[in-house]
C-alpha positions as semicolon CSV with decimal commas, in nm:
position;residue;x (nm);y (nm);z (nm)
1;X;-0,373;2,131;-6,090
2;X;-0,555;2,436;-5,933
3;X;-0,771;2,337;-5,639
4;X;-1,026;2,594;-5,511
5;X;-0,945;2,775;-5,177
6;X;-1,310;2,606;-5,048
7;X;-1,124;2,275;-5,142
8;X;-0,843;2,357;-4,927
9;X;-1,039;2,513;-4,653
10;X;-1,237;2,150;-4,644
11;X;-0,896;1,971;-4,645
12;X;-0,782;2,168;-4,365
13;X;-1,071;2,089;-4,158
14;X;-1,058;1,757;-4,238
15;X;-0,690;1,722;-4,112
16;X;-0,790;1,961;-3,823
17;X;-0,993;1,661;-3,640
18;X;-0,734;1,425;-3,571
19;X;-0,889;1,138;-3,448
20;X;-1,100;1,170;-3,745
21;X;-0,745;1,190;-4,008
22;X;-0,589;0,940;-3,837
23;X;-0,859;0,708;-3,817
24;X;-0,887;0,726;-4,233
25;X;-0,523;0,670;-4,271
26;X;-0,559;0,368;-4,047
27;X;-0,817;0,190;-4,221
28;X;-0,694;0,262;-4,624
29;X;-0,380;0,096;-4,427
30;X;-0,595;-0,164;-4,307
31;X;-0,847;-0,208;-4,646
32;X;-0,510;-0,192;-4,874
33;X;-0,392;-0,501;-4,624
34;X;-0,703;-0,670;-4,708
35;X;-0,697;-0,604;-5,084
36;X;-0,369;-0,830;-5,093
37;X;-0,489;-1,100;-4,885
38;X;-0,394;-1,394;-5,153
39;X;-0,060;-1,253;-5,103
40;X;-0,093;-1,230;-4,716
41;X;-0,275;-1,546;-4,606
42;X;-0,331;-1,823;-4,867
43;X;-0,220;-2,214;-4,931
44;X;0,002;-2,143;-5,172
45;X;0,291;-1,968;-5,246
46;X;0,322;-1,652;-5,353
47;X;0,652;-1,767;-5,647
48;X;0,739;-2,083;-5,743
49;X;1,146;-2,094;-5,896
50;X;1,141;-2,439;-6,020
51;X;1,353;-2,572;-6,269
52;X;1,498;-2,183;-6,429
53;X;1,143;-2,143;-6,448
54;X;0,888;-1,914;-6,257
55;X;0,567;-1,979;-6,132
56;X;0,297;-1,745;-5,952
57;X;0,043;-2,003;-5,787
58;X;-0,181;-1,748;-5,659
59;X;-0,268;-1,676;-6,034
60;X;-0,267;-2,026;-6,192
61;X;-0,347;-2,356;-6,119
62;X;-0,029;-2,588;-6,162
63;X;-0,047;-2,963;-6,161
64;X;0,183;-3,152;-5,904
65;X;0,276;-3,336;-6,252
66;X;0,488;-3,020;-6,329
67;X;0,734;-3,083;-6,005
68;X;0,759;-3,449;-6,093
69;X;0,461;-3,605;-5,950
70;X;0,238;-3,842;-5,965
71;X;-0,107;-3,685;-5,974
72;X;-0,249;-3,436;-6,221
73;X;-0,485;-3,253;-5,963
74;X;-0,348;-2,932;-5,823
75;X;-0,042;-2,944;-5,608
76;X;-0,112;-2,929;-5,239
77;X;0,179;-2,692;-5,125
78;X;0,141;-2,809;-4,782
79;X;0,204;-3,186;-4,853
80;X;0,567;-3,224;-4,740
81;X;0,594;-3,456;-5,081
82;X;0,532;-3,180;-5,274
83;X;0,806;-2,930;-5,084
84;X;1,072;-3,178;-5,117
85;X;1,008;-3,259;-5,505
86;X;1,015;-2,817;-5,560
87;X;1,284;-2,789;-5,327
88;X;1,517;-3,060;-5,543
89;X;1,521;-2,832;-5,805
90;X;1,420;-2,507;-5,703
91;X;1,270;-2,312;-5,406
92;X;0,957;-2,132;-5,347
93;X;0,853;-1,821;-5,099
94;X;0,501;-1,873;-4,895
95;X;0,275;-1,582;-4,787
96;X;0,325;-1,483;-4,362
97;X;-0,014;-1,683;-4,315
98;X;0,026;-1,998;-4,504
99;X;-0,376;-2,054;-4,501
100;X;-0,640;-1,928;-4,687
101;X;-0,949;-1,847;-4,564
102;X;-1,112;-2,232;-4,688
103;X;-0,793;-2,445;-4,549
104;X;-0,857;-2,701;-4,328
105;X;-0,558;-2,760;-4,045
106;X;-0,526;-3,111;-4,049
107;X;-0,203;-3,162;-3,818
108;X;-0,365;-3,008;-3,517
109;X;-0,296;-3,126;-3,229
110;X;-0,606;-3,052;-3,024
111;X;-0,928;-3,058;-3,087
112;X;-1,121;-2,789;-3,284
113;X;-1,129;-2,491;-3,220
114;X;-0,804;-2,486;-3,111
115;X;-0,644;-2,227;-2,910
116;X;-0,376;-1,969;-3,118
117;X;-0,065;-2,105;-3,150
118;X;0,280;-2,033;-3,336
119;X;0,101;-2,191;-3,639
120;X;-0,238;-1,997;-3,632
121;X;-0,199;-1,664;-3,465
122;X;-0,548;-1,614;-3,333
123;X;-0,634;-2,005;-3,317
124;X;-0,882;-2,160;-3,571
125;X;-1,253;-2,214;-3,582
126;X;-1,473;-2,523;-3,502
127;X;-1,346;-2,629;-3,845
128;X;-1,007;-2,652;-3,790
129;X;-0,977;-2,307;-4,026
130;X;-0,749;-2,032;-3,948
131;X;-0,890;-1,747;-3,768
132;X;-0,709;-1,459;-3,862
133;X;-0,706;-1,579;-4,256
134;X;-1,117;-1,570;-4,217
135;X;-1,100;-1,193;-4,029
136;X;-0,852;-1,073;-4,329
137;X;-1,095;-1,210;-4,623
138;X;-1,396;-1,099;-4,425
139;X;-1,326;-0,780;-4,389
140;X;-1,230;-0,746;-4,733
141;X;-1,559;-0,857;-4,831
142;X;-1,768;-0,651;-4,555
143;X;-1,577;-0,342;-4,704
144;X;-1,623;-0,421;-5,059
145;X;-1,961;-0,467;-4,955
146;X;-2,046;-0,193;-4,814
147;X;-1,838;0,036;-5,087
148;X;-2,054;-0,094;-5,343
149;X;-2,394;-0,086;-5,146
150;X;-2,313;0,301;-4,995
151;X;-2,212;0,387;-5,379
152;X;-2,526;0,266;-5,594
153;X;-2,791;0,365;-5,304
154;X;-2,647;0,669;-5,270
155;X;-2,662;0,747;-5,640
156;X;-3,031;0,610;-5,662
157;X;-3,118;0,775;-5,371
158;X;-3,001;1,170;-5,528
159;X;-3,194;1,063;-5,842
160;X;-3,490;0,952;-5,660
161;X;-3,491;1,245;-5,445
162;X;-3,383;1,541;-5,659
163;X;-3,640;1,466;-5,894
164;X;-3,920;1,469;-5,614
165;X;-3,728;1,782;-5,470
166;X;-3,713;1,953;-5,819
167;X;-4,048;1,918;-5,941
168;X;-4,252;1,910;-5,625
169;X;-4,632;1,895;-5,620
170;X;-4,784;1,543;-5,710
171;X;-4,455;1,353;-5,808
172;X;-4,342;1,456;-5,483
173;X;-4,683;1,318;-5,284
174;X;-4,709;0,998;-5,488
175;X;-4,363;0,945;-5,449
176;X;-4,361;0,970;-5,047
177;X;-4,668;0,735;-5,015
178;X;-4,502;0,491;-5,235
179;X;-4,190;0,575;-5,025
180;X;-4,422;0,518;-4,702
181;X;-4,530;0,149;-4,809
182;X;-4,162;0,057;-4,972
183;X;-4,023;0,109;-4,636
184;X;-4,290;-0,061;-4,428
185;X;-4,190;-0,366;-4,594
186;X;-4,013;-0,611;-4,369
187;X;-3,654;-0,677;-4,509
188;X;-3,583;-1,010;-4,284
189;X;-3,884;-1,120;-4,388
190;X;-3,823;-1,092;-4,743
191;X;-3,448;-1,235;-4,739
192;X;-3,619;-1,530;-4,541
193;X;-3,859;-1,609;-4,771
194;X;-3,582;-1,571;-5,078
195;X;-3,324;-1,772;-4,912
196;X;-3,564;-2,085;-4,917
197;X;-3,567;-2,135;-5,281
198;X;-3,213;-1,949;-5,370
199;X;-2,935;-1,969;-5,218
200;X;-2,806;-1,645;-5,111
201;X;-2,473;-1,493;-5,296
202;X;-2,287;-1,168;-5,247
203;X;-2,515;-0,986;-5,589
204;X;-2,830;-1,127;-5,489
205;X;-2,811;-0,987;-5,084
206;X;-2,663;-0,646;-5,262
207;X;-2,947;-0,671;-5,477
208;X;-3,166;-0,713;-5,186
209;X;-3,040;-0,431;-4,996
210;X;-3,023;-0,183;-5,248
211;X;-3,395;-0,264;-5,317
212;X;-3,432;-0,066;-4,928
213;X;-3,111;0,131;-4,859
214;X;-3,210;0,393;-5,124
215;X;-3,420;0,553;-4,866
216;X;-3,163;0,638;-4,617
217;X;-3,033;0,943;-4,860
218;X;-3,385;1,044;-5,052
219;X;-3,504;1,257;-4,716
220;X;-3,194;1,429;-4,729
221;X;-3,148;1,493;-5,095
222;X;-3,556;1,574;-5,138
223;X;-3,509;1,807;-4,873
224;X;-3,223;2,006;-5,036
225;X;-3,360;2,025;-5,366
226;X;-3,717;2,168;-5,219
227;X;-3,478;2,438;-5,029
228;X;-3,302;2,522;-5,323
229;X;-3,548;2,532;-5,608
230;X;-3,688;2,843;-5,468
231;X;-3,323;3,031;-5,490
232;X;-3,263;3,326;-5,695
233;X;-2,972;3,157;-5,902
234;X;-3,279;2,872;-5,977
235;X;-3,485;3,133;-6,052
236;X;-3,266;3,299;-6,244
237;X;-3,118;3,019;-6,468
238;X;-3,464;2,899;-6,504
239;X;-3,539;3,250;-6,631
240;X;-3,243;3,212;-6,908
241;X;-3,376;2,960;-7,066
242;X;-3,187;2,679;-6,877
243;X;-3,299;2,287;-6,915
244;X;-3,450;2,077;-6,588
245;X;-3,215;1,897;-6,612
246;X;-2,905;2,064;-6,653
247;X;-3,033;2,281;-6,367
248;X;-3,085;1,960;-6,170
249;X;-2,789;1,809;-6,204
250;X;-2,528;2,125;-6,258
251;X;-2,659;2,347;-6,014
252;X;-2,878;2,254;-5,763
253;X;-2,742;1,924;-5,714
254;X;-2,333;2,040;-5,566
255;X;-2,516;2,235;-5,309
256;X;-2,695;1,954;-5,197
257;X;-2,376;1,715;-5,166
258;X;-2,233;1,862;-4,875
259;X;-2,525;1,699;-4,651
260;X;-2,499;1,378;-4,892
261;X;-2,142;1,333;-4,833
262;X;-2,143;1,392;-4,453
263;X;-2,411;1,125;-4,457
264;X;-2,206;0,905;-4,660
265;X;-1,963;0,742;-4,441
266;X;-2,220;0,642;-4,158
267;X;-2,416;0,488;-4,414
268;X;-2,104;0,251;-4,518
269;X;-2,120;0,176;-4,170
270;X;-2,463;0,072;-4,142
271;X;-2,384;-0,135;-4,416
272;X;-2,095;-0,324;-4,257
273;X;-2,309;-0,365;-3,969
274;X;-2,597;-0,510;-4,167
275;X;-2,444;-0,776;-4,368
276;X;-2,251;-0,875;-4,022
277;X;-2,631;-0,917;-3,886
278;X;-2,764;-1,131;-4,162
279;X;-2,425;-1,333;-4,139
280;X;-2,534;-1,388;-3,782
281;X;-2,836;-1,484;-3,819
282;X;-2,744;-1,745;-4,107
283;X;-2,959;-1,545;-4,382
284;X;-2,666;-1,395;-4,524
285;X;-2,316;-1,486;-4,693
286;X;-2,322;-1,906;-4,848
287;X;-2,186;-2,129;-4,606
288;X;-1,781;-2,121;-4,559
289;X;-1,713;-1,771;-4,742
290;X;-1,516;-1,537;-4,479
291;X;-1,741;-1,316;-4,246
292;X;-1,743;-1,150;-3,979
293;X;-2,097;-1,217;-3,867
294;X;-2,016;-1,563;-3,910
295;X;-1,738;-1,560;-3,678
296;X;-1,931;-1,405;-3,445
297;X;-2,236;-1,715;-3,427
298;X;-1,909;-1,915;-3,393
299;X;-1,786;-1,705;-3,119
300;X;-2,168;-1,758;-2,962
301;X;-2,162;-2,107;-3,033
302;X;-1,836;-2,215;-2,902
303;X;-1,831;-2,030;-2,592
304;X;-1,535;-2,252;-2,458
305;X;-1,323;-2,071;-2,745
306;X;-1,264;-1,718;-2,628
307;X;-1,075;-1,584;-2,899
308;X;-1,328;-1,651;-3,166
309;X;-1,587;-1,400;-3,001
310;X;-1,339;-1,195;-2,922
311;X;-1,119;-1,195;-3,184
312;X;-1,467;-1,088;-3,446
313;X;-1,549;-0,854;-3,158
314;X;-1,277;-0,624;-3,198
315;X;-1,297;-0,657;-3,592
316;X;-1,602;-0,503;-3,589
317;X;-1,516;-0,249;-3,331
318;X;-1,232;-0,123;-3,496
319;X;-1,360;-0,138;-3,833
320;X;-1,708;0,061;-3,721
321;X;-1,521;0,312;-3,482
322;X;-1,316;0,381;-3,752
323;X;-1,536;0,446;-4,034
324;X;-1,793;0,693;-3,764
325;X;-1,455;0,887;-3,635
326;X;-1,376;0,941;-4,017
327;X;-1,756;1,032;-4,080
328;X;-1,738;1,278;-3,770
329;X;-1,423;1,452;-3,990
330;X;-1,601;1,445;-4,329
331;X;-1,897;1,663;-4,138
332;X;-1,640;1,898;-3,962
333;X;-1,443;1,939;-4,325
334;X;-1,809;2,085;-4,493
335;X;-1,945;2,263;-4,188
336;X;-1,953;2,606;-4,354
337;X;-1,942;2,773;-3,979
338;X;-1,600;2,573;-3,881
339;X;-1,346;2,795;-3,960
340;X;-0,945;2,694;-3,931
């Protein structure tokens, strides 16, 4: 595989900011962690060896009929019942956190929330669910989130705004005014107003967003594209007989990545940091999934419980420092004036 010497030049400044390199091996350590969550906090075990046979309960549903039981409903792997009829005949291994995110900790001995313990690291919520189970899920789904959110609006956002770059003139004026109301909109507004007659889910709120984060790039990208498309090599492909789009797309459009992809990781960020908001406020995730914006109105709420505030608190700090330091490296790797 040949790599270009700019390629290499980029790497090098990359891995010439260190707290910037560090900071994105640190969280792929972090979001790879999260990724396997079933197999690192979860109800169930991760293998079943019952009876010469082999079963993988974070995959399938098995009835407690299967271990010699009485019931037909799913076995509850935390019913002592249940461990001595596997443990007759077999053995099974459970994950280091042996709650999900949803599990309910009915043998504590305090009142919820209770303090962390032996049994729950970081203590549980004023549901009696584990803490750090609900941080692990959550940021797997803040992440995800904001992957997915950074991805598509940053892909509608070049198309938007290299075409208004391109061709200039009136597509470019009607499509700033139209920018100029779209943005004026209020977005709280409009998720309160949709959460009253549908329930919120993970597509619909990306949905939602995507419908306003488009913005955040087309300046940017519009701005590159008007630079360029006065260049000599525009001219001159233009000139050989060269299609709009090809030009677009082929030529113009890797010169004006470099400022998309600096942009790119503070914008994942401001994701992040606006689905924790909506969590907070209650117009975000349903009720009971894992997030961090949740734990943090439980942190608000249950001020007599320390280490739910604080515990979301330096989530969030860690995960946002994180993702600017590694933006900060990103913009030092395509600075055409930093030289190794």
């Amino acid at each position: 595989m040949n790599i270009s010497p700019l390629t290499i030049r980029r790497l090098s400044n990359f891995r010439a900011n260190k707290r910037g390199y560090y900071s994105a091996l640190v969280f792929c350590v972090l979001f790879l962690i999260s990724i396997f969550a079933e197999f690192i906090a979860n109800d169930k075990p991760i293998i079943v060896l019952f009876d010469k046979k082999i079963y993988f309960p974070v995959f399938q549903n098995i009835s407690e009929v299967y271990y010699g039981g009485e019931f037909e409903t799913e076995a509850d792997y935390k019913d002592p019942y249940v461990k001595d009829l596997i443990n007759k005949k077999g053995y099974f291994f459970m994950p280091l956190i042996e709650y999900s995110y949803d599990t309910i900790n009915y043998d504590l001995k305090v009142p919820s929330p209770s303090p962390p313990s032996f049994e729950n690291f970081l203590g549980t919520d004023d549901q009696g669910r584990d803490v750090l189970a609900r941080l692990i899920y959550g940021f797997r789904i803040s992440v995800f989130f904001g992957l997915i959110l950074t991805i598509l609006s940053s892909i509608l956002g070049i198309i938007v705004g290299g075409i208004q770059g391109f061709y200039g003139g009136k597509i470019d004026l009607f499509g700033q005014r139209f920018i100029e109301i779209w943005s004026g909109l209020p977005v709280l507004y409009l998720l309160i107003i949709i959460s009253s007659f549908i329930e919120p889910s993970f597509w619909i709120l990306l949905f939602i967003m995507l419908l306003f984060s488009w913005m955040s790039l087309e300046g940017v990208v519009r701005a590159e594209f008007l630079r360029a498309r006065n260049l000599e090599y525009v001219k001159a492909a233009k000139a050989l007989g060269v299609t709009n789009v090809k030009l677009m797309f082929k030529h113009v459009l890797p010169n004006a990545m470099v400022a998309t992809l600096t942009l790119m990781p503070f914008i994942l960020s401001g994701s992040i940091a606006t689905l924790t908001s909506l969590d907070f406020l209650g117009f975000g995730l349903p009720p009971g999934s894992p997030s961090l914006g949740e734990m943090v109105a439980q942190g608000k709420a249950n001020l007599q419980a320390p280490w739910l505030g604080l515990s979301a608190f330096f989530t969030l700090s860690i995960q946002l420092s994180l993702l600017v330091f590694i933006g900060e490296a990103v913009r030092d790797a395509f600075d055409p004036r930093k030289v190794i």
